[in-house]
Kinemage of the C-alpha trace (Angstrom):
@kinemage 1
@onewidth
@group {chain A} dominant
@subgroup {mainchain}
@vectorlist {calphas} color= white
{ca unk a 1} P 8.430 5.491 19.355
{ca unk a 2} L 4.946 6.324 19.822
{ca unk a 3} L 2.700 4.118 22.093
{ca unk a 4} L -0.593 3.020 20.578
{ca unk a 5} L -2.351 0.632 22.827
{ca unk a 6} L -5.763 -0.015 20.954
{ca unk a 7} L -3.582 -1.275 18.105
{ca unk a 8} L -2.807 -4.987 17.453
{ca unk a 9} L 0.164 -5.463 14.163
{ca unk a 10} L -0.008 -8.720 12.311
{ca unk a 11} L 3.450 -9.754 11.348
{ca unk a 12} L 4.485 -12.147 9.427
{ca unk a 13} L 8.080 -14.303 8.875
{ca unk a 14} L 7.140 -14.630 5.133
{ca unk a 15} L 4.606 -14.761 2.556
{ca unk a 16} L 1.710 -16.570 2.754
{ca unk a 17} L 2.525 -17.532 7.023
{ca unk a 18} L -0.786 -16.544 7.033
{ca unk a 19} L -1.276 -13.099 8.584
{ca unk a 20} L -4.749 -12.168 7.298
{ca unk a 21} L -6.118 -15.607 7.979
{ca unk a 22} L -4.678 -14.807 12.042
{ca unk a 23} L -6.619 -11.234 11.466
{ca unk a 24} L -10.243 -12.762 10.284
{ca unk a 25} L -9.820 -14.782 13.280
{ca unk a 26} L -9.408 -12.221 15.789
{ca unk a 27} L -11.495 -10.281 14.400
{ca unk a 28} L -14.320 -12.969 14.576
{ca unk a 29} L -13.299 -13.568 17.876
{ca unk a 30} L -13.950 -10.374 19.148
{ca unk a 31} L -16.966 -9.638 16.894
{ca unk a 32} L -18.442 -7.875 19.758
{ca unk a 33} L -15.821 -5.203 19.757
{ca unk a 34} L -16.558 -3.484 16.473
{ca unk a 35} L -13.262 -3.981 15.353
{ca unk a 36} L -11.398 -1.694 12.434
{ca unk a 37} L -9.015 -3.522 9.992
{ca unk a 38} L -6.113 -2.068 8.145
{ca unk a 39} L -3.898 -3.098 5.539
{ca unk a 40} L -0.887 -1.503 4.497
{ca unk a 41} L 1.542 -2.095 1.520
{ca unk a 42} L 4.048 -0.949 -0.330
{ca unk a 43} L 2.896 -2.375 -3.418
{ca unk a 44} L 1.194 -1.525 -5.927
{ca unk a 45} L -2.624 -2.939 -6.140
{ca unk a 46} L -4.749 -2.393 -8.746
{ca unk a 47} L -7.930 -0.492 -7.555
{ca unk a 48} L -11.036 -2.559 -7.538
{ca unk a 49} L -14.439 -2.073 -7.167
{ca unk a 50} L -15.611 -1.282 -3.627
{ca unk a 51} L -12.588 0.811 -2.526
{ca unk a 52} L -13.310 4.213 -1.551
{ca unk a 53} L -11.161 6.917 -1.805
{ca unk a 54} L -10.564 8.802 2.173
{ca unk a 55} L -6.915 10.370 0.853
{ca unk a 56} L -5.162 10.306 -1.728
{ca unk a 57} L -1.750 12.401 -1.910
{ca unk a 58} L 1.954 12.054 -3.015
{ca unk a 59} L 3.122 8.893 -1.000
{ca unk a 60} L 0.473 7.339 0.173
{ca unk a 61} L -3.035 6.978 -0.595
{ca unk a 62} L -6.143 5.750 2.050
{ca unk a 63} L -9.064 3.546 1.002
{ca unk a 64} L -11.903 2.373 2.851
{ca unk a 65} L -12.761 -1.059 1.637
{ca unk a 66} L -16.709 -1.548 0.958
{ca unk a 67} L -16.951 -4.949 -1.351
{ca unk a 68} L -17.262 -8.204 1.054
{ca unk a 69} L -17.574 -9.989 -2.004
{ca unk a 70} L -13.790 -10.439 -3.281
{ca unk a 71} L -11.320 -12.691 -2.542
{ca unk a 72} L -8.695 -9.767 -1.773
{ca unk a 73} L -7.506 -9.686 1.679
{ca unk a 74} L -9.643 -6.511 3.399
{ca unk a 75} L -13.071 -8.299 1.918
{ca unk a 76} L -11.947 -10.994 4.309
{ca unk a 77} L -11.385 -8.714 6.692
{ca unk a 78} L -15.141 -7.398 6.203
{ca unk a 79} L -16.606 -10.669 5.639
{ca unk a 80} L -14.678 -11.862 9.406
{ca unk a 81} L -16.989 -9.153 10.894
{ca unk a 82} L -14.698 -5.937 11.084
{ca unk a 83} L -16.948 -2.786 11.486
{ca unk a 84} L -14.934 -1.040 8.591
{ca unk a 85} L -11.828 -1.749 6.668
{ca unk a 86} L -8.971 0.526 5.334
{ca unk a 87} L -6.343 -0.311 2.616
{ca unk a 88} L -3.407 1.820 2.557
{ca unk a 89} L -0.844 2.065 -0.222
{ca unk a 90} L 2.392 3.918 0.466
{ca unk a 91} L 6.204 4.670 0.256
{ca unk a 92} L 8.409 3.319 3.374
{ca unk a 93} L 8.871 7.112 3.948
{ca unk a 94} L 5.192 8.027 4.230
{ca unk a 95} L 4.153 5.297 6.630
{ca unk a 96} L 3.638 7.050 9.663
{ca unk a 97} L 2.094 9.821 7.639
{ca unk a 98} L -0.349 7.761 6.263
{ca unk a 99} L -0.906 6.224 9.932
{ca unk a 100} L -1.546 9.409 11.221
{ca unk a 101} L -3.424 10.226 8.720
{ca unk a 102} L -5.636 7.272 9.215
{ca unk a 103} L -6.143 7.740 12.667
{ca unk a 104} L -7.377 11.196 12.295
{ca unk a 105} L -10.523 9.681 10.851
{ca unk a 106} L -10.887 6.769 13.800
{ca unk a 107} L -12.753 7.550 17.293
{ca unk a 108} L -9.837 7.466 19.661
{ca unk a 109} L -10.054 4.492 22.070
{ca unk a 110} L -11.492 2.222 18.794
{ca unk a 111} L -9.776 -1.165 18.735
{ca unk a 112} L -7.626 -1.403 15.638
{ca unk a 113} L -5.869 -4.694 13.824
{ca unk a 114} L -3.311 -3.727 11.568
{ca unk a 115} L -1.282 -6.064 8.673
{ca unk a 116} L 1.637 -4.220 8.598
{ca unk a 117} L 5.189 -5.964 9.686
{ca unk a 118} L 6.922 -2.218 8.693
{ca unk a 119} L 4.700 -0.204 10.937
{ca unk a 120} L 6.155 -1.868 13.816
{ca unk a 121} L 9.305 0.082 13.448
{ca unk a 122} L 7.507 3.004 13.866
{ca unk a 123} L 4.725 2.327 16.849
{ca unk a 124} L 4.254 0.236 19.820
{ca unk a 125} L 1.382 -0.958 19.566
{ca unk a 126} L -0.824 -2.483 22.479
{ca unk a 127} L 0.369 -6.481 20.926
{ca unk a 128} L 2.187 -7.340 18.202
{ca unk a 129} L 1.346 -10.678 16.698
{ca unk a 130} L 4.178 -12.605 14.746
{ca unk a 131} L 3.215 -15.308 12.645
{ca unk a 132} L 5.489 -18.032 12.304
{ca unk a 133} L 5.463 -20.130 9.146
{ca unk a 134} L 7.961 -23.319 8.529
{ca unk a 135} L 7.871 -21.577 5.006
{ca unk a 136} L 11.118 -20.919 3.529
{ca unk a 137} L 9.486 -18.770 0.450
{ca unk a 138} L 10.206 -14.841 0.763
{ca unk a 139} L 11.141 -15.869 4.451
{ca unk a 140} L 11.893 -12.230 6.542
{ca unk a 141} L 14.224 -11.650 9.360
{ca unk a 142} L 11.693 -10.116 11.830
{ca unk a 143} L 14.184 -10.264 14.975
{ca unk a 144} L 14.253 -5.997 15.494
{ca unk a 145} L 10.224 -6.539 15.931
{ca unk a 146} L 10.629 -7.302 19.482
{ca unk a 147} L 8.221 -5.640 21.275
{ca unk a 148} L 6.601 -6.209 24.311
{ca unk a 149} L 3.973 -7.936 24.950
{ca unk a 150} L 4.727 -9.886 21.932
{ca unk a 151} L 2.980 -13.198 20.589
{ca unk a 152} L 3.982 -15.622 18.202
{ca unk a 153} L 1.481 -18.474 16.491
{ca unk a 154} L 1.854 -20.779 13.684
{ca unk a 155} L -1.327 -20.684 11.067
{ca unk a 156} L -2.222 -24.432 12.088
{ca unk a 157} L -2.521 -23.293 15.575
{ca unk a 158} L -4.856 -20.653 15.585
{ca unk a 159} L -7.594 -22.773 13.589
{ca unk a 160} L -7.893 -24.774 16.796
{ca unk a 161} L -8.021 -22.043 19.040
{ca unk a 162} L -10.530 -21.653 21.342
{ca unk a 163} L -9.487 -17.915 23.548
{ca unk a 164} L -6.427 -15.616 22.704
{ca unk a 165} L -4.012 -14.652 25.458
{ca unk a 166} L -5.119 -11.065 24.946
{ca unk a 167} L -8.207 -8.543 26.101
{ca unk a 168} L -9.657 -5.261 24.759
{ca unk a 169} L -10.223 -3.066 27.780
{ca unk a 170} L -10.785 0.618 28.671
{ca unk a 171} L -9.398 1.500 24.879
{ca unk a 172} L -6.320 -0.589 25.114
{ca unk a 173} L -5.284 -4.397 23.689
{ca unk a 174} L -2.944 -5.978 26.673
{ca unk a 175} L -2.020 -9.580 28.153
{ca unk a 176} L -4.766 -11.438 30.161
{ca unk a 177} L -3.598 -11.797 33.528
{ca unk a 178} L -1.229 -14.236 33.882
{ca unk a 179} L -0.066 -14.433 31.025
């Protein structure tokens, strides 16, 4: 499995446990940082205004998102303050393609936040982020996510938060000391 430390992946135990609500908040968090957002899904989305084509090929298709103005999740993702935002639509076989892919047009070392509970089977990325939800809706068995360093919050606990047990540094998302 391939390491990629400037890389945070959202998780989620279900729908709606609130995974791009925990991303706007990093994101404003570490405003400073000039972070890049990503969404990935398998489904399909209709195309809306402000979504720019970067690739589109059999399997999976890149966008960069443009329109702060929706209520979809990457213009929440803009609006939080991420420096740019990328929607990717693909097949399960075509993920790490289409994360490659992505990549290939992202200054190495550039901190990344990713909503994407599948691409954790396929990376390690610097901190995975589960959120937890009491939500029994579409609930997911998320046990074979169990990376290291790994971080679990409930939706009602991040609102209150004040610091994240996590640091940016010299390219690379890791624990704060200590932790």
């Amino acid at each position: 499995m391939q390491h990629i430390p400037n890389v945070i992946i959202v998780a989620g135990e279900g729908n709606k446990s609130g995974k791009t609500s925990a991303i706007c908040i990093i994101i404003e968090c570490y405003h400073e940082l000039q972070i890049t957002a990503v969404k990935i899904t398998p489904h399909f989305h209709e195309l809306t205004e402000g979504l720019l084509p970067v690739m589109e090929c059999e399997g999976h298709s890149i966008y960069e998102e443009t329109n702060s103005l929706s209520s979809k999740d990457t213009s929440r993702m803009l609006r939080a303050g991420a420096s740019k935002v990328y929607f990717i639509k693909v097949t399960d076989g075509e993920l790490l393609q289409a994360f490659s892919n992505l990549l290939a047009n992202i200054p190495i070392g550039t901190p990344i936040i990713c909503e994407s509970p599948a691409l954790a089977g396929y990376i390690e990325p610097g901190i995975l982020v589960i959120m937890t939800s009491d939500n029994q809706y579409n609930k997911k068995i998320i046990k074979h996510l169990s990376h290291t360093p790994l971080i679990r919050f409930k939706l009602e606990d991040l609102k209150t938060i004040s610091s994240f047990p996590f640091i940016f540094r010299e390219g690379k998302w890791t624990l704060q000391s200590g932790e």
